[in-house]
C-alpha positions, -999 to +999 in steps of 0.1 A: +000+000+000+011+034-006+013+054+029+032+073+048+032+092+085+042+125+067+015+129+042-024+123+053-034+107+018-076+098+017-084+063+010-099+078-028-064+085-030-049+054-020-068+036-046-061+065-074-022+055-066-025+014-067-046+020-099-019+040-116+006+016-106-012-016-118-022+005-150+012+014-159+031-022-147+046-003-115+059-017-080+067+001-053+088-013-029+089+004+006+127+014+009+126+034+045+100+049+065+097+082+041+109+065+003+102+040-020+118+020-049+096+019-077+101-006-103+089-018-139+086-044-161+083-083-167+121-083-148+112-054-125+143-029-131+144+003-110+130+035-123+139+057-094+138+066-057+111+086-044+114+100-008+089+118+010+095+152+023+075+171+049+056+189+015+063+173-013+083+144-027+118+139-045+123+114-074+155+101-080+151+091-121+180+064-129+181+067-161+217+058-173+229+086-146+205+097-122+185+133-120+169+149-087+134+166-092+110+175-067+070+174-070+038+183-052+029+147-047+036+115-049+009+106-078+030+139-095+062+116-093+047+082-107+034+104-141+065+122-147+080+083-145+056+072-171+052+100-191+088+114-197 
């Protein structure tokens, strides 16, 4: 499930989140308290790192180096991974 102490998320919310993921063949994998792997694909490579901040989140894109941008949300983070 997607959760975390730092951000109140609604249940609408939660469900918005797992749909997106199973939609777009994403994992996340709870990495710390605050962050989370997310993964892809039939072999399940790493996209990125997304870490929760006290307002917003950071996503760590590995994408043959790695590049730091920081979003609104969390549901912010996953498009940018799909959509860019």
């Amino acid at each position: 499930m997607v959760s975390s102490p730092r951000i109140a998320q609604t249940l609408q919310q939660f469900d918005a989140e797992i749909k997106f993921c199973a939609d777009h063949s994403l994992q996340l994998e709870r990495a710390s308290d605050y962050g989370w792997l997310v993964r892809a694909g039939a072999d399940a490579h790493v996209l990125g790192c997304i870490d929760q901040l006290d307002d917003a989140v950071e996503l760590m894109r590995l994408d043959g180096g790695f590049t730091w941008t920081t979003f609104p949300s969390l549901h912010d983070a996953l498009k940018d991974l799909v959509y860019s």
